[in-house]
C-alpha positions, -999 to +999 in steps of 0.1 A: -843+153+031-814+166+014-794+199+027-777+220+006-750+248+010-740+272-016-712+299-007-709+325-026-679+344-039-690+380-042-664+406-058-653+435-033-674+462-033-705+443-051-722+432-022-750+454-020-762+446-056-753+409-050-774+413-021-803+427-037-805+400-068-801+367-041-827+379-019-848+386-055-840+352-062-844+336-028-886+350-025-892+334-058-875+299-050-901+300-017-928+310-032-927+284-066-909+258-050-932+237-033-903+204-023-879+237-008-887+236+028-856+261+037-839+288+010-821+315+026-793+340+021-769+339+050-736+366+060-711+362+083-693+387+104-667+389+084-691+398+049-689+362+038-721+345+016-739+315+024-771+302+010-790+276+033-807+247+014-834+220+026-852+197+002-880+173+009-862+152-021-840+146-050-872+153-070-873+187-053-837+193-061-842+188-098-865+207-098-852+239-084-822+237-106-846+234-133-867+262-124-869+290-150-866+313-118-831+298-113-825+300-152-836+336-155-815+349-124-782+343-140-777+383-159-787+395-124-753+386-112-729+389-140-697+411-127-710+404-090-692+372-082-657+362-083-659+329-089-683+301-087-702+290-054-690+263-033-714+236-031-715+209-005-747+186-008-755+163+022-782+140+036-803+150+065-800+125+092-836+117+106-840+115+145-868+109+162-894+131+176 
C-alpha cells in the first residue's frame, strides 16, 4: 500500500470556499476510484489543511492523478490556495494480523 499526504496552503479568508471544492473533490475520488481505499480532507486546530491518502498500489496512484475528476477540479481552486500542497509519499509497512 502506498500513503499519501497532501497539505494544503489555503489563502486567509478562503477557507470556506476551499472547503467546499475539496470535499467536492474528495466524494468523487471515493466514488470513481476503485485502488483509493482512504481520501479525506483533514483540519487542524489551528485551521491548517491536510488531505489523507491510502492506495492499494502504484497503479492506483496513477490513476488518481490521471483521473479527469482530478483534471477537472483544478478552476475550482484558483485564488483559494497560496501556494502549492506539500506532498510527502510513503510506503505502508505491513504487520501482521
Amino acid at each position: 500500500m502506498i500513503a499519501i499526504t497532501a497539505q494544503m496552503m489555503v489563502n486567509p479568508g478562503c477557507e470556506e470556499k476551499f472547503e467546499e471544492a475539496m470535499l467536492s473533490l474528495v466524494s468523487k475520488v471515493n466514488a470513481n476510484e476503485p485502488g483509493n481505499i482512504l481520501y479525506e480532507l483533514c483540519r487542524d486546530d489551528e485551521g491548517k489543511y491536510l488531505v489523507m491518502e491510502l492506495y492499494e498500489d502504484e497503479a492506483a496512484v496513477d490513476a488518481h492523478r490521471s483521473a479527469s475528476h482530478i483534471k477537472e477540479s483544478g478552476p475550482s481552486f484558483k485564488g483559494l490556495m497560496s501556494g502549492p500542497p506539500i506532498i510527502k509519499k510513503m510506503s505502508v509497512i505491513p504487520h501482521a494480523v
